[in-house]
C-alpha positions as protocol buffer text, in pm:
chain_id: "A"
residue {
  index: 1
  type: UNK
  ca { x: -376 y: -594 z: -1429 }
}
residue {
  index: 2
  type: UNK
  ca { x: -206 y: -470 z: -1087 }
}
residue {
  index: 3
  type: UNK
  ca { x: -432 y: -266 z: -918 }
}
residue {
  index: 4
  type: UNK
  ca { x: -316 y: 42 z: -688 }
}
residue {
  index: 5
  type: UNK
  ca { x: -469 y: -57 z: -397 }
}
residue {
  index: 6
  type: UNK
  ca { x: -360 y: -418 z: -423 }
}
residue {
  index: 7
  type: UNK
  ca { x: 55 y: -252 z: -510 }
}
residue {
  index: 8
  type: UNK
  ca { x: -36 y: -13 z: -220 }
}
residue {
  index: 9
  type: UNK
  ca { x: -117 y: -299 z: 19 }
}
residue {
  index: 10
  type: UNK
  ca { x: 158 y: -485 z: 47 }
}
residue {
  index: 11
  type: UNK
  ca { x: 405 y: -181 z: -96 }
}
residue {
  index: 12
  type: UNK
  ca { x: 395 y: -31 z: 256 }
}
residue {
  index: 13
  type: UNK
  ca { x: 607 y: -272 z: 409 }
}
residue {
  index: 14
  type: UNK
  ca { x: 870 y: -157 z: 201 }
}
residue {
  index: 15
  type: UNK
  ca { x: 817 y: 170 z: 252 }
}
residue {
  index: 16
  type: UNK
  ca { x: 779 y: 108 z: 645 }
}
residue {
  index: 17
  type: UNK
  ca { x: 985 y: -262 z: 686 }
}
residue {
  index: 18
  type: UNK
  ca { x: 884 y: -201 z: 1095 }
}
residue {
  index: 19
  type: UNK
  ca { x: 530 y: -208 z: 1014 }
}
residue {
  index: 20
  type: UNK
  ca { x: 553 y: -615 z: 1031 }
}
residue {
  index: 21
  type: UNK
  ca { x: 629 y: -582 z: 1363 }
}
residue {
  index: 22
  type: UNK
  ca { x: 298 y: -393 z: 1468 }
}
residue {
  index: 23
  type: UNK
  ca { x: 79 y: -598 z: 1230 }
}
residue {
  index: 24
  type: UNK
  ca { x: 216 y: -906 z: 1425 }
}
residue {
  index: 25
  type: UNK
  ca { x: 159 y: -736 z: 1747 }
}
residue {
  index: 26
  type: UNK
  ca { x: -177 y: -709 z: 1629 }
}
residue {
  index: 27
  type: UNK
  ca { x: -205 y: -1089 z: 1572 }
}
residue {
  index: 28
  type: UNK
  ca { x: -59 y: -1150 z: 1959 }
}
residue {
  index: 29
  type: UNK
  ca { x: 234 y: -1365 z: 1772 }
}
residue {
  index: 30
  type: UNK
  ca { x: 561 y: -1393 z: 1953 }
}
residue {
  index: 31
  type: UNK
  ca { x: 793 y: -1290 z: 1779 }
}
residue {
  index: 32
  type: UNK
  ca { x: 1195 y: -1247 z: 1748 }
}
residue {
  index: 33
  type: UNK
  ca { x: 1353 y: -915 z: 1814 }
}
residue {
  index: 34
  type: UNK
  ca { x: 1457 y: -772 z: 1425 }
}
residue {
  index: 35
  type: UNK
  ca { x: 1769 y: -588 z: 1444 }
}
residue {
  index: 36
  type: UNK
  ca { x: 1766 y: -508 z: 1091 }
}
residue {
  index: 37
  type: UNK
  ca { x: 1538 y: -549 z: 764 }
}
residue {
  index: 38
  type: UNK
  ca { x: 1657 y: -609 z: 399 }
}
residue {
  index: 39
  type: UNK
  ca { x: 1452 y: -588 z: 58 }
}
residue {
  index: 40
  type: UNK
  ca { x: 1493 y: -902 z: -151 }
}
residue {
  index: 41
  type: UNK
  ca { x: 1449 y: -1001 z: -527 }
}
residue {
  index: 42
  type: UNK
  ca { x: 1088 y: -1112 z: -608 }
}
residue {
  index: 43
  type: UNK
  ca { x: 1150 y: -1342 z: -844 }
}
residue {
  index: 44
  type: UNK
  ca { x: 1098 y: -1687 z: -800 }
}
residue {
  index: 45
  type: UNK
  ca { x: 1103 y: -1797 z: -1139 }
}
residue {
  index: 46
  type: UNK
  ca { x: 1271 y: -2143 z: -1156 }
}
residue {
  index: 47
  type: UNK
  ca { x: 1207 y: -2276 z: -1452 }
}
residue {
  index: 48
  type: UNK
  ca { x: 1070 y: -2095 z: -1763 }
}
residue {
  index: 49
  type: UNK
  ca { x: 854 y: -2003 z: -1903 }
}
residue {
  index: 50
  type: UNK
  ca { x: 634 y: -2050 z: -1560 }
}
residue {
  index: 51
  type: UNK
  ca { x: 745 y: -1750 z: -1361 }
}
residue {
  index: 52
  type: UNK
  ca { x: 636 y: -1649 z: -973 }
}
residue {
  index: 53
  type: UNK
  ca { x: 658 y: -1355 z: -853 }
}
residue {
  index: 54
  type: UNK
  ca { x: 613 y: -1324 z: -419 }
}
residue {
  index: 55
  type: UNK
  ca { x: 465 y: -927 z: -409 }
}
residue {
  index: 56
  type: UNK
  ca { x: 669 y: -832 z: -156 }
}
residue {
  index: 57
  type: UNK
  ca { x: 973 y: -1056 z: 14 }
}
residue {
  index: 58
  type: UNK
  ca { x: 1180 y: -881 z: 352 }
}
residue {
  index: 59
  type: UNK
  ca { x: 1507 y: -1056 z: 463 }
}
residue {
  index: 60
  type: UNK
  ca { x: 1457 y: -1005 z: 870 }
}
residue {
  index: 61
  type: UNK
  ca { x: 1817 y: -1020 z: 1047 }
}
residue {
  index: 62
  type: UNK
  ca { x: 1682 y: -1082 z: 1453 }
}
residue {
  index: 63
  type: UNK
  ca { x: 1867 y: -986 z: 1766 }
}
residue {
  index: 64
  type: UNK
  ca { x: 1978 y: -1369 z: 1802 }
}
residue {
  index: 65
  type: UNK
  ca { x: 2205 y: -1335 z: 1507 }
}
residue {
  index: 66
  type: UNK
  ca { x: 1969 y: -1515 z: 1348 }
}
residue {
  index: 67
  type: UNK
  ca { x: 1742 y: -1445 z: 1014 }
}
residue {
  index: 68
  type: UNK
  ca { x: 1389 y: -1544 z: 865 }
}
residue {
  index: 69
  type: UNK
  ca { x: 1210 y: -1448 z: 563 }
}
residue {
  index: 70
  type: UNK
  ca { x: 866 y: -1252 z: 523 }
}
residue {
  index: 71
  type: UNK
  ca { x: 658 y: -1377 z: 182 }
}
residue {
  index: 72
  type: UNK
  ca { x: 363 y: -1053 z: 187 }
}
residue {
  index: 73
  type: UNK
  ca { x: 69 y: -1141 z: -59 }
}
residue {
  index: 74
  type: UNK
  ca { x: -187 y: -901 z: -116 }
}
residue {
  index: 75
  type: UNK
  ca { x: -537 y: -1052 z: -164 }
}
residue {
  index: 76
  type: UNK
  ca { x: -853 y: -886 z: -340 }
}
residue {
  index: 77
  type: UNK
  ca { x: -1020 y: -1180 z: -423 }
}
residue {
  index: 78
  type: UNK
  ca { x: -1074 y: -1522 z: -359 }
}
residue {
  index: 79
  type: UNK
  ca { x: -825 y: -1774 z: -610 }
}
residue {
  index: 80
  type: UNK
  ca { x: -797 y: -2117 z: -613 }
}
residue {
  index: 81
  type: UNK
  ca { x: -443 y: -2089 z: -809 }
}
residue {
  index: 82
  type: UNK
  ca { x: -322 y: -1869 z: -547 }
}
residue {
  index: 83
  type: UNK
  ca { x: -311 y: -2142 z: -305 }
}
residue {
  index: 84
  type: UNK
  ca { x: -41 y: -2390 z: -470 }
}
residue {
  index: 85
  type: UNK
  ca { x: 153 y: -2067 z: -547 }
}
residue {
  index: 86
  type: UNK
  ca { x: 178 y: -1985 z: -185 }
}
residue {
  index: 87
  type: UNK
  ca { x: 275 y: -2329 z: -113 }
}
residue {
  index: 88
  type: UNK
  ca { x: 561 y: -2310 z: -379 }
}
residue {
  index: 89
  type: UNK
  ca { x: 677 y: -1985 z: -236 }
}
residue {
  index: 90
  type: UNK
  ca { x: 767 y: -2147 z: 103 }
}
residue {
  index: 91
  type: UNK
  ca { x: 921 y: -2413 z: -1 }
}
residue {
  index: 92
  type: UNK
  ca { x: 1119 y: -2276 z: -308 }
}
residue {
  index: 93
  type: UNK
  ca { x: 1220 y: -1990 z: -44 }
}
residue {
  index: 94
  type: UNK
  ca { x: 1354 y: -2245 z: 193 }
}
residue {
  index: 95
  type: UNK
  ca { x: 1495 y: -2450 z: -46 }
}
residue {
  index: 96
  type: UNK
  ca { x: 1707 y: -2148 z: -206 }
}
residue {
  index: 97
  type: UNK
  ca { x: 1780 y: -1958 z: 98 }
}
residue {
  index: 98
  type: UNK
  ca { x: 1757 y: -2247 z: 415 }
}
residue {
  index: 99
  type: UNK
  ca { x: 1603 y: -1971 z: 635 }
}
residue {
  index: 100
  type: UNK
  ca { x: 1254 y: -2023 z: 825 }
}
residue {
  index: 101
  type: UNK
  ca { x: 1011 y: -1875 z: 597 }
}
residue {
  index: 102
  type: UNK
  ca { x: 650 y: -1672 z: 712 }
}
residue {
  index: 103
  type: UNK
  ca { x: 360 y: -1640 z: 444 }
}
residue {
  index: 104
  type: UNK
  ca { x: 176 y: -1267 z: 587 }
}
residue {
  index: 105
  type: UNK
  ca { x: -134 y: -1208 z: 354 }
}
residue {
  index: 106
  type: UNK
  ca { x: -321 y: -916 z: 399 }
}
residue {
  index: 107
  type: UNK
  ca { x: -678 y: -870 z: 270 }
}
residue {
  index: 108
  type: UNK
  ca { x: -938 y: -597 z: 229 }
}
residue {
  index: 109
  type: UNK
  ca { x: -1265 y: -801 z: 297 }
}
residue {
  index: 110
  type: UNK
  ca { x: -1315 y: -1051 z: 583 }
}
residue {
  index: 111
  type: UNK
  ca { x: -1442 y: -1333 z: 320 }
}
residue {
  index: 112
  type: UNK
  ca { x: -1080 y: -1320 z: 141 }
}
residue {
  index: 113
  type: UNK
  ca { x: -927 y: -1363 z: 504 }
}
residue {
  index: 114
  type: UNK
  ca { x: -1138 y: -1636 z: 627 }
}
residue {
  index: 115
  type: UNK
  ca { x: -998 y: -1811 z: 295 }
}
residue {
  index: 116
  type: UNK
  ca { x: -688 y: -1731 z: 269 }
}
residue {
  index: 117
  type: UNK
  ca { x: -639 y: -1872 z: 657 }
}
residue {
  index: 118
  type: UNK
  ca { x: -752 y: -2164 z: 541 }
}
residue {
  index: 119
  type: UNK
  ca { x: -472 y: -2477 z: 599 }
}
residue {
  index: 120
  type: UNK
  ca { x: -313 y: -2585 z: 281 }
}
residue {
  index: 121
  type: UNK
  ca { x: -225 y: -2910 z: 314 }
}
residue {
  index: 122
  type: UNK
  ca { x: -50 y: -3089 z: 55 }
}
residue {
  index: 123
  type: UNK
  ca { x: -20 y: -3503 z: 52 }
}
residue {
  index: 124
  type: UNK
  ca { x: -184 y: -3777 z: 259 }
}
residue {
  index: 125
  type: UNK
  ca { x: -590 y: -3671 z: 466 }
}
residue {
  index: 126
  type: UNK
  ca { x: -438 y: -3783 z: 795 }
}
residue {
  index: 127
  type: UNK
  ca { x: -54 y: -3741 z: 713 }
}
residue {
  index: 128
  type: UNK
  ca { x: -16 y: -3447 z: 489 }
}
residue {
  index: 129
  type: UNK
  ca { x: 377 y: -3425 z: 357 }
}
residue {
  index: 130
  type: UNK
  ca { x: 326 y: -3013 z: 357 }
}
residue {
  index: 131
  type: UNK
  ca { x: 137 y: -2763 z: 589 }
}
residue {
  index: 132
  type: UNK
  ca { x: 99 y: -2387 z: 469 }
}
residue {
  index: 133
  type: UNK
  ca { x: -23 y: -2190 z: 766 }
}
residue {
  index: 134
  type: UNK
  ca { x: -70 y: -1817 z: 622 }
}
residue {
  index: 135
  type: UNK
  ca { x: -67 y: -1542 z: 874 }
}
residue {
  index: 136
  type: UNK
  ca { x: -334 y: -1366 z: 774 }
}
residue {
  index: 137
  type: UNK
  ca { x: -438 y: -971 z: 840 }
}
residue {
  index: 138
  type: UNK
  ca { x: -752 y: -819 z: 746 }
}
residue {
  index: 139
  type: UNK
  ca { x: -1080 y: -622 z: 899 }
}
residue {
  index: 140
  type: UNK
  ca { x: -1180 y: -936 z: 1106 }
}
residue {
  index: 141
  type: UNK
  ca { x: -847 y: -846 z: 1322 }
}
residue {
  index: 142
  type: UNK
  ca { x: -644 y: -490 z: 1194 }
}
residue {
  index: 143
  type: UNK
  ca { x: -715 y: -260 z: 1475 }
}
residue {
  index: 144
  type: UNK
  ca { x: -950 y: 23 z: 1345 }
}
residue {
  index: 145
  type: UNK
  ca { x: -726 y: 348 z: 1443 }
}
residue {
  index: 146
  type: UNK
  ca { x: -999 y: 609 z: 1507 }
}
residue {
  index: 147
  type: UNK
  ca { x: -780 y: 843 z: 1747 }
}
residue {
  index: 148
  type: UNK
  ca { x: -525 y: 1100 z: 1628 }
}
residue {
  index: 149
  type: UNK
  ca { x: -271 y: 995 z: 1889 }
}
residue {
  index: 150
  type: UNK
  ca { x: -267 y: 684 z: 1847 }
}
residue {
  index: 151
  type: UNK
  ca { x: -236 y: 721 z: 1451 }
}
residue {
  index: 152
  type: UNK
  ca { x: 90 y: 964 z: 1488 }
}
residue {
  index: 153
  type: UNK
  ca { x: 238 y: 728 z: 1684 }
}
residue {
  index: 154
  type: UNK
  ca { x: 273 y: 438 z: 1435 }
}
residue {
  index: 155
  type: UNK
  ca { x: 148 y: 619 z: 1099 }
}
residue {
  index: 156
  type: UNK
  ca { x: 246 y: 276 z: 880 }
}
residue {
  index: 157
  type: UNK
  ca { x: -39 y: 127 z: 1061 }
}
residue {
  index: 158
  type: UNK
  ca { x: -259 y: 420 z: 1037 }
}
residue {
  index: 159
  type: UNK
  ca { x: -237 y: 424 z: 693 }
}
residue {
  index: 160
  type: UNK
  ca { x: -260 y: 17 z: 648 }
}
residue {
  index: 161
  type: UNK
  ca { x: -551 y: 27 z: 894 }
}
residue {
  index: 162
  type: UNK
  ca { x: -758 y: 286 z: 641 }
}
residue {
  index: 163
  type: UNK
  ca { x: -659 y: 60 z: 369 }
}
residue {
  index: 164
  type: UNK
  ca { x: -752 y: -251 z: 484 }
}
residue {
  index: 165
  type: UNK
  ca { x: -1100 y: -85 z: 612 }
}
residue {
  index: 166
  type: UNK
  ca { x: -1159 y: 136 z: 295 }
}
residue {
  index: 167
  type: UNK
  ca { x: -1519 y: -93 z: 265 }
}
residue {
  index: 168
  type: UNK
  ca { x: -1634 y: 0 z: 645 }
}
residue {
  index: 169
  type: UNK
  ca { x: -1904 y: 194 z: 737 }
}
residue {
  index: 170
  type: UNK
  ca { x: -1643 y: 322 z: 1006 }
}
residue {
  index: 171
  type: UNK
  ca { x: -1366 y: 476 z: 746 }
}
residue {
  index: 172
  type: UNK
  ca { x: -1425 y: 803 z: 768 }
}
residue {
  index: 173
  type: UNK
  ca { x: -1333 y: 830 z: 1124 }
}
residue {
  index: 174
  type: UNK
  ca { x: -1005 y: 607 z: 1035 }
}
residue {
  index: 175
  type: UNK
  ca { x: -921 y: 865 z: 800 }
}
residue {
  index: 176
  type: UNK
  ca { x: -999 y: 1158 z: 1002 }
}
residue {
  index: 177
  type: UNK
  ca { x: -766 y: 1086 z: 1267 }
}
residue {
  index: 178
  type: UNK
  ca { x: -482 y: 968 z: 1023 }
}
residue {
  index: 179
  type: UNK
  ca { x: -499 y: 1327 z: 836 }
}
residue {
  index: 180
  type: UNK
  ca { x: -492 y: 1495 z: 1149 }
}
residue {
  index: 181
  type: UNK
  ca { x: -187 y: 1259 z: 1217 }
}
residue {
  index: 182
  type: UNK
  ca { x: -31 y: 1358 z: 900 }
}
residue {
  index: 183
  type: UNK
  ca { x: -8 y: 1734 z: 967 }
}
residue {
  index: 184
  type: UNK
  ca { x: 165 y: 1729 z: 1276 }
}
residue {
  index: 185
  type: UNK
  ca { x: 398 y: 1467 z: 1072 }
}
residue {
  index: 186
  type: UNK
  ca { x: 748 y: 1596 z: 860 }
}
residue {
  index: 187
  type: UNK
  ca { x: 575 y: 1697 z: 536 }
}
residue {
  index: 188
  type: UNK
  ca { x: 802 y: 1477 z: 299 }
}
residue {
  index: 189
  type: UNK
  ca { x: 709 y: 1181 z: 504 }
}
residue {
  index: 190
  type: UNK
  ca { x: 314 y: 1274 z: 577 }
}
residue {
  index: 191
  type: UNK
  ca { x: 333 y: 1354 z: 106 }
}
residue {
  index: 192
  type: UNK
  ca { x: 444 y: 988 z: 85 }
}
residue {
  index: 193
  type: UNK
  ca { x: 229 y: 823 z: 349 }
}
residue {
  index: 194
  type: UNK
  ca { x: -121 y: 1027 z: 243 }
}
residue {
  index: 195
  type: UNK
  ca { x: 5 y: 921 z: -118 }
}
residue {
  index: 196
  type: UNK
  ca { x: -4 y: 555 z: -57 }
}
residue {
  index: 197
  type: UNK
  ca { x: -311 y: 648 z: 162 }
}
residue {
  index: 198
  type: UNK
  ca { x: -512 y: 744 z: -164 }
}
residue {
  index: 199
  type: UNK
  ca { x: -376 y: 443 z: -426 }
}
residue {
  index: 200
  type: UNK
  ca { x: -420 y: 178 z: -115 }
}
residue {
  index: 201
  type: UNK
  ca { x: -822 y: 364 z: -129 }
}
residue {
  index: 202
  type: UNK
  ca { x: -884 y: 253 z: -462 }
}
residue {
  index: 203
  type: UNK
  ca { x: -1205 y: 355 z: -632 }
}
residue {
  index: 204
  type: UNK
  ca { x: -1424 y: 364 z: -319 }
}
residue {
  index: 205
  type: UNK
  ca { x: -1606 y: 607 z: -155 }
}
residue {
  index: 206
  type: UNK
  ca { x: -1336 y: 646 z: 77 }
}
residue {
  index: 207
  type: UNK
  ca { x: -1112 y: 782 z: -136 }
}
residue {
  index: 208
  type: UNK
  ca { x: -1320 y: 1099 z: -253 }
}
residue {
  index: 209
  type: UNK
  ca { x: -1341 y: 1139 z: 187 }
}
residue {
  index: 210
  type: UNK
  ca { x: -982 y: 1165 z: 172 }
}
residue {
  index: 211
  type: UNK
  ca { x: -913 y: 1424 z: -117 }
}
residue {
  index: 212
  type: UNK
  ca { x: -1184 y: 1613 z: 88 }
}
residue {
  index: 213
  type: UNK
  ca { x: -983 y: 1602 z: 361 }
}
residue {
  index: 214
  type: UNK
  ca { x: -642 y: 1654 z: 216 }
}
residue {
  index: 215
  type: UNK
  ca { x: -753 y: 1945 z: 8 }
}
residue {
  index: 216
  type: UNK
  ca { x: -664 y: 1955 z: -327 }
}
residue {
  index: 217
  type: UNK
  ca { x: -358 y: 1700 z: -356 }
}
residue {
  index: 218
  type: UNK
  ca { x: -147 y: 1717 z: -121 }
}
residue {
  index: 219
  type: UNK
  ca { x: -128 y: 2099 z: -87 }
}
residue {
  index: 220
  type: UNK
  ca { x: -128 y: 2127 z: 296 }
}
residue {
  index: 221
  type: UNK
  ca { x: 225 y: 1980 z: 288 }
}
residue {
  index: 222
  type: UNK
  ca { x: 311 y: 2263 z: 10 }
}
residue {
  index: 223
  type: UNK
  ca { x: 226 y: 2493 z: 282 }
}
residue {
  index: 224
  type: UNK
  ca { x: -127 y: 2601 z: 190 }
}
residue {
  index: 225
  type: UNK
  ca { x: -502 y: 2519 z: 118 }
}
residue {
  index: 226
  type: UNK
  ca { x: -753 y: 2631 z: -137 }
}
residue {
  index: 227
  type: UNK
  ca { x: -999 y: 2671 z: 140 }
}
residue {
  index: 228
  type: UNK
  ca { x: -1215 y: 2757 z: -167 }
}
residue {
  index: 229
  type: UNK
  ca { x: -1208 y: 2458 z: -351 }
}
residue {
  index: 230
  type: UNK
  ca { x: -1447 y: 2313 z: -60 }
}
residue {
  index: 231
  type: UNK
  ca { x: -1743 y: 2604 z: -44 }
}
residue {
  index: 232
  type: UNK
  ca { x: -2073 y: 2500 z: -192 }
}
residue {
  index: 233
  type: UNK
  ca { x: -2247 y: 2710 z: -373 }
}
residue {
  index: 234
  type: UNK
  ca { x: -1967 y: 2873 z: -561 }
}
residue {
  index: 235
  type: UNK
  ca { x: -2077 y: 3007 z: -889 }
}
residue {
  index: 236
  type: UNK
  ca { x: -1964 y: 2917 z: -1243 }
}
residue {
  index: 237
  type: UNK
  ca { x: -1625 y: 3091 z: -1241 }
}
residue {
  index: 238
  type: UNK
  ca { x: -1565 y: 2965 z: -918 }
}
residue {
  index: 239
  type: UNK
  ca { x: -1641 y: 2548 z: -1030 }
}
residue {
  index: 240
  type: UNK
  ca { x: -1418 y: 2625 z: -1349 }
}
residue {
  index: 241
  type: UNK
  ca { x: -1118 y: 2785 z: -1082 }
}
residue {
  index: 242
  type: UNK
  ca { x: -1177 y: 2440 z: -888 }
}
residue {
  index: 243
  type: UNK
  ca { x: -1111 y: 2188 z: -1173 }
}
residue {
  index: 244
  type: UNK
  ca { x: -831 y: 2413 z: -1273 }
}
residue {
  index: 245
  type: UNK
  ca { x: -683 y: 2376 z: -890 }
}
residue {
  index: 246
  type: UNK
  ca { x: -741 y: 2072 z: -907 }
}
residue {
  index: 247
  type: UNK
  ca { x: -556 y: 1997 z: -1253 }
}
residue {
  index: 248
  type: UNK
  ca { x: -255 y: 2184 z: -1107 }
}
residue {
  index: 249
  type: UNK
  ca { x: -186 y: 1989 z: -777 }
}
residue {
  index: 250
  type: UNK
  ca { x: -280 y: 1655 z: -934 }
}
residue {
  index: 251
  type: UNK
  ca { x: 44 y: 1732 z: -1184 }
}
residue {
  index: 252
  type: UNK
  ca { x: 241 y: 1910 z: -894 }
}
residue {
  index: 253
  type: UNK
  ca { x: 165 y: 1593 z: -673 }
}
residue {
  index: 254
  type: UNK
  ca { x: 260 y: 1327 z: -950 }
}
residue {
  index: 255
  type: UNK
  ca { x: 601 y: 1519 z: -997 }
}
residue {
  index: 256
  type: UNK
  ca { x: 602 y: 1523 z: -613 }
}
residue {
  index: 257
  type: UNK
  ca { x: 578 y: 1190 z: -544 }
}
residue {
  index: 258
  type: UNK
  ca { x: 860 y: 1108 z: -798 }
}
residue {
  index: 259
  type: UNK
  ca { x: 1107 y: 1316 z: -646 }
}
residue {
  index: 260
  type: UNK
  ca { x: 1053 y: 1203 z: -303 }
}
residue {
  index: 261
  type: UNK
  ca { x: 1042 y: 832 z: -481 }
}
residue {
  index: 262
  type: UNK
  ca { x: 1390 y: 909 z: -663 }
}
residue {
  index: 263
  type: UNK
  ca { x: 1245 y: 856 z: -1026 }
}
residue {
  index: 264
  type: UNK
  ca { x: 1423 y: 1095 z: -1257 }
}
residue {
  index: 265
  type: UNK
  ca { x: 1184 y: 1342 z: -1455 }
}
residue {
  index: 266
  type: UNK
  ca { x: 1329 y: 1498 z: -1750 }
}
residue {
  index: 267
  type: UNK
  ca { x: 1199 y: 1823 z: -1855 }
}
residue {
  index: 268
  type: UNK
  ca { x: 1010 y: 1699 z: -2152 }
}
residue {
  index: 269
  type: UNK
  ca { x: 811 y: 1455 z: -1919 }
}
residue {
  index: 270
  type: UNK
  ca { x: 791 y: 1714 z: -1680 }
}
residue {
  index: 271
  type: UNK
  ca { x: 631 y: 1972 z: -1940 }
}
residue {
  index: 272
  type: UNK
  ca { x: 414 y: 1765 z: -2022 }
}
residue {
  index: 273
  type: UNK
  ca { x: 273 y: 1651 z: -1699 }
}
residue {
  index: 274
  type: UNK
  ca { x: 210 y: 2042 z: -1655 }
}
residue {
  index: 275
  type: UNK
  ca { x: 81 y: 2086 z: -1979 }
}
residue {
  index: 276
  type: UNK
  ca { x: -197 y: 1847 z: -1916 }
}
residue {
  index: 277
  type: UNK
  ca { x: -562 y: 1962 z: -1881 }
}
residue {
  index: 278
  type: UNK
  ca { x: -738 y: 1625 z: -1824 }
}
residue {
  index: 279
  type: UNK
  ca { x: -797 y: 1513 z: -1494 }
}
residue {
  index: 280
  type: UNK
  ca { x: -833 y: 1159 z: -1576 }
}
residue {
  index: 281
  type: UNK
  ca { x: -551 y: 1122 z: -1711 }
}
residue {
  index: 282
  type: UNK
  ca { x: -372 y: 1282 z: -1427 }
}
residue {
  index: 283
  type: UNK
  ca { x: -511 y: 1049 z: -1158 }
}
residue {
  index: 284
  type: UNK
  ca { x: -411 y: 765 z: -1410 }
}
residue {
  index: 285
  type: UNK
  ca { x: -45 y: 930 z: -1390 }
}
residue {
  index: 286
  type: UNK
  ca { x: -113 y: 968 z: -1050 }
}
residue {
  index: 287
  type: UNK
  ca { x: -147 y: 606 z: -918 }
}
residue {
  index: 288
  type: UNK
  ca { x: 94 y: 488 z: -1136 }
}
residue {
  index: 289
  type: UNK
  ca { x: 350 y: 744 z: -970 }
}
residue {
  index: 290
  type: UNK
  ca { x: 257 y: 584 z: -686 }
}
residue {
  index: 291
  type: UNK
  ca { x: 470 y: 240 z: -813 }
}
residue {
  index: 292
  type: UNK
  ca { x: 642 y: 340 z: -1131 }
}
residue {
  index: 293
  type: UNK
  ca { x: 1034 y: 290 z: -1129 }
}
residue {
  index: 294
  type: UNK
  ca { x: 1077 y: 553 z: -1428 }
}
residue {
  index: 295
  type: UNK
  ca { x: 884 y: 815 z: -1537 }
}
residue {
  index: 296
  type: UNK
  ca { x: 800 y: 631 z: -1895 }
}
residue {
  index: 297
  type: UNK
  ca { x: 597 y: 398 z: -1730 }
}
residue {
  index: 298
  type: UNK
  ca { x: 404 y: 680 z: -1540 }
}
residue {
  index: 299
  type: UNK
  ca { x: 321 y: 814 z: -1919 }
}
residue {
  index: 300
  type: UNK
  ca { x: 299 y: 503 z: -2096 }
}
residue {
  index: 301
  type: UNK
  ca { x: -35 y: 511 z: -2342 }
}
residue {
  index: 302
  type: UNK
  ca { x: -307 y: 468 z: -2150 }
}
C-alpha cells in the first residue's frame, strides 16, 4: 500500500514543477535553463498484464528549444526489484518519447540513498550494454533549512527538506522555521504546502511537532488559533473541548484541502465528513485528501 509520505515525496514536484531546479542546485549539477514544465501520463505499461507505473514523470521544455524528461521515484526502503524497473523506465521513456531522460530518486534515510546511487549496469563486467546513473537526493545531501528566511524564499524546498529529514534529531528546528515561513505566506498556498508538510511527516515524531506548531489543523490560515488547545493542565471539560476542536478542524481541513485540490464534495460527503466524531478516521480521510482525485476514494471503507 502507498504510503502518504512516500505520495507526498515525490507529489511535490507536481505541486511545485520548479522545485527540480533547486534540488539540482543542491546536487551542484549543471543544468539547462527550463522555460516551461509539463505533467505527463505515468503509465508505462507495455505489455499486459505487467504494468509500470514511474511515480511522478515532468516533460521539461529548456530555453534551447530543446526538451528532457524527469523519471521522480520515491524510495522508503531498500528493493532489489526496484532496480530493473528503473532501468526499464529509461529506456522505455527514450524509446517512446526520443528525449534525454533523468532518473531523480529521493529518499528519507541515508542507507536507501547510498543504494539507490548505486550504478546499474546491465550486460558485459567490463563492457556493460546499459548504465543507469540515478540522481539521487536524500539527508546525506538536502540542505537542512533551519532559518525562516531562507525557508520563505523557496517554500517547495522547505517543505521537501522537513520531509526528507522527518528521522533527524535536527527536525524540529526545520520545521520551526518553515511554519514561521508559512504565515507570512498567501494562506491558500501556506494550507496546501503545511498539508503536504504533515502526509510527507508520516507517523513520526515529527509530525505530532508540527500539529503543535500549526495549531489545531490548519486554523491559523482560517484566521485564528485555539491558543487553548495547547495549555497544560486544563481540566476535564477543557481535554473534552480539545478533542472536540480538534474533530472540527481535522473535517474543516479535509474539506479544505479538496477545494483548494479541485475535488468536488457533494453535500452528502460533505455531511458526513462533519458528522464524524472519530479522530482516526478523520486523519485516515485526512491523508488520503492529501492524494485522492474524488472524494469517494477519500471515504472509501477503511
Amino acid at each position: 500500500m502507498v504510503s502518504s509520505p512516500h505520495e507526498a515525496h515525490h507529489r511535490i514536484f507536481q505541486e511545485s514543477p520548479g522545485l527540480f531546479a533547486s534540488a539540482f542546485r543542491t546536487l551542484g549539477i549543471p543544468f539547462p535553463e527550463p522555460v516551461a514544465v509539463s505533467l505527463m501520463d505515468t503509465d508505462l505499461t507495455e505489455i499486459r498484464p505487467l504494468e509500470r507505473h514511474v511515480d511522478t514523470l515532468l516533460r521539461i521544455d529548456v530555453a534551447d528549444g530543446g526538451s528532457l524528461l524527469l523519471a521522480i521515484e520515491a524510495q522508503g526502503r531498500k528493493d532489489p526489484d526496484k532496480r530493473s524497473s528503473w532501468a526499464y523506465y529509461l529506456a522505455h521513456l527514450y524509446a517512446k518519447f526520443r528525449y534525454p531522460c533523468v532518473l531523480l530518486v529521493v529518499c528519507r534515510d541515508k542507507g536507501t540513498a547510498e543504494w539507490a546511487a548505486e550504478p546499474i549496469r546491465i550486460g558485459l563486467d567490463k563492457h556493460p550494454s546499459l548504465v543507469v546513473l540515478p540522481l539521487v537526493l536524500g539527508p546525506h545531501n538536502v540542505p537542512m533549512v533551519t532559518d525562516a528566511a531562507r525557508a520563505a524564499d523557496d517554500i517547495p524546498m522547505a517543505v521537501f527538506s522537513a520531509i526528507t529529514h522527518s528521522d533527524d534529531h535536527g527536525i524540529a528546528v526545520i520545521l520551526e522555521a518553515l511554519a514561521e515561513a508559512l504565515r507570512a505566506t498567501d494562506a491558500d498556498a501556506a494550507a496546501v504546502f503545511a498539508e503536504f508538510t504533515e502526509a510527507g511527516l508520516g507517523a513520526t515524531p515529527a509530525r505530532e511537532i508540527w500539529r503543535n506548531l500549526m495549531g489545531t489543523g490548519l486554523s491559523h490560515f482560517r484566521g485564528f488559533v485555539a491558543e487553548s488547545f495547547r495549555d497544560e493542565g486544563r481540566d476535564e471539560g477543557r481535554l473534552e473541548g480539545r478533542v472536540e476542536g480538534r474533530v472540527e478542524g481535522r473535517a474543516e481541513d479535509i474539506l479544505r484541502i479538496l477545494a483548494v485540490r479541485g475535488v468536488t464534495v457533494p453535500d452528502e460527503a460533505r455531511q458526513r465528513i462533519t458528522a464524524c466524531k472519530d479522530l482516526t478516521v478523520l486523519d485516515v480521510w485526512f491523508e488520503r485528501a492529501v492524494t485522492a482525485t474524488t472524494v469517494d476514494a477519500v471515504l472509501a471503507e477503511i
